[in-house]
C-alpha positions as CSV (number, residue, x, y, z in Angstrom):
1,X,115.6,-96.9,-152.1
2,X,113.6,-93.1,-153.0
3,X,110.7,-92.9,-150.7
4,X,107.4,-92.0,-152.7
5,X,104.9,-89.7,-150.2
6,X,107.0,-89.7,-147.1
7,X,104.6,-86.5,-146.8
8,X,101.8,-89.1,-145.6
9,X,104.0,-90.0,-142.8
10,X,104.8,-87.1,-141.3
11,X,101.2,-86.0,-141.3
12,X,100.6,-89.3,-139.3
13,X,103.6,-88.8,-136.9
14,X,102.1,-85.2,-136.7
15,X,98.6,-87.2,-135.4
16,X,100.1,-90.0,-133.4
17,X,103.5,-88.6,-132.0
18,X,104.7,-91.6,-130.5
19,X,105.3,-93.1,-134.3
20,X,107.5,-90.0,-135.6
21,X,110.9,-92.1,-134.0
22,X,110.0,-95.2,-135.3
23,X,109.0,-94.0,-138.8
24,X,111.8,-91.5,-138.9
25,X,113.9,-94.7,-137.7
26,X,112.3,-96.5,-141.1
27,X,112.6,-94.2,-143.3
28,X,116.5,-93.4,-142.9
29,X,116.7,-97.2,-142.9
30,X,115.1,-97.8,-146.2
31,X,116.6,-94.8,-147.6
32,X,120.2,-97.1,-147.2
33,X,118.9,-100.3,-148.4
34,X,118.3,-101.5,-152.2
35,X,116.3,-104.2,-152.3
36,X,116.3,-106.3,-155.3
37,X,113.7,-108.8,-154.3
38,X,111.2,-109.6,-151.2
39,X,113.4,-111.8,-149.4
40,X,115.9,-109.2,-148.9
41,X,113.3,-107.4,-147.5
42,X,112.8,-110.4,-144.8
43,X,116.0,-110.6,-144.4
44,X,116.1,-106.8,-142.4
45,X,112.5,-107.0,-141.3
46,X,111.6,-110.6,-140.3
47,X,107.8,-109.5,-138.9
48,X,107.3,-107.7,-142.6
49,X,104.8,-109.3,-144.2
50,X,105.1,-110.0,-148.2
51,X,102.0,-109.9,-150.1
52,X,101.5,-110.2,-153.8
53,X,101.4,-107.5,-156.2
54,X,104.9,-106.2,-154.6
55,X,103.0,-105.1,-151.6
56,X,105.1,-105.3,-147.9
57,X,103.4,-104.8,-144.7
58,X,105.5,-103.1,-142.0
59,X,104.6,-103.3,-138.1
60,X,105.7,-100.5,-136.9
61,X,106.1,-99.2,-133.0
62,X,106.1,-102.7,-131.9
63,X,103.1,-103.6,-134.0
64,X,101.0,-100.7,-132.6
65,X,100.8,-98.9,-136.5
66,X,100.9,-100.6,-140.2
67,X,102.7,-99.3,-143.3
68,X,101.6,-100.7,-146.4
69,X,103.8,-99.9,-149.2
70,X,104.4,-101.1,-152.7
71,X,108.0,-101.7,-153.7
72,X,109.3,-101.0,-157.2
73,X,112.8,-102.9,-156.8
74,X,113.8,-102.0,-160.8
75,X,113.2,-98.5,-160.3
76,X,114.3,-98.7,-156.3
77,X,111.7,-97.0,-155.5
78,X,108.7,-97.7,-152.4
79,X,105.3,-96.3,-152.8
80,X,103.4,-95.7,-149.3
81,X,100.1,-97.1,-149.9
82,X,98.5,-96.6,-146.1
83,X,99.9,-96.0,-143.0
84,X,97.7,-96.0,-139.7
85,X,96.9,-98.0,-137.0
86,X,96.3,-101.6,-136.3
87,X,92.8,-101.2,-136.0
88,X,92.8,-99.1,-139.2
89,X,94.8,-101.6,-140.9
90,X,91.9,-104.2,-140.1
91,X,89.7,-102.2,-142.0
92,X,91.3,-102.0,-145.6
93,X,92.5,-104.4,-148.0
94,X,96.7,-104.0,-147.9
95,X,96.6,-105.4,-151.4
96,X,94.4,-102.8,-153.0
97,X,94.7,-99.9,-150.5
98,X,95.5,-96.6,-152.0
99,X,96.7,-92.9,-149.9
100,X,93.9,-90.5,-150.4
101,X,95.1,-87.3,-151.1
């Protein structure tokens, strides 16, 4: 899978630098995978959660931080939509949520 605005993570790891090994950890992960549909998905990351409108929430650092991204599986390609903490994440709507740039 390409990674659309890994930028936005490394800006965050650069914040909160207890979730650069876990996103890094991610990111070569889903680099290496090619995901054809949301189970496949489930399949690797069982505390994912699916949400419509191709949407996946990741828990990541043991559930201390959220990545919301938006999967394209024709084009192989995931969007990161937000990426922050849990207490962040309870403040936006993972199905519309957008990265400001």
């Amino acid at each position: 899978m390409n990674i659309v605005a890994v930028k936005f993570l490394r800006v965050f790891w650069e914040k909160y630098p207890d979730a650069e090994q876990p996103l890094k950890s991610w990111v070569d992960e889903v680099k290496k995978a090619s995901w054809k549909q949301p189970a496949e998905i489930k399949e690797y990351y069982r505390s994912a959660s699916i949400l419509k409108n191709r949407r996946v929430v990741f828990n990541i650092k043991g559930n201390d931080y959220r990545l919301v991204v938006s999967v394209a599986y024709h084009f192989q390609s995931v969007y990161v939509k937000f990426i922050g903490t849990h207490k962040e994440y309870d403040g936006i709507d993972a199905e519309t949520v957008e990265m400001e740039v």
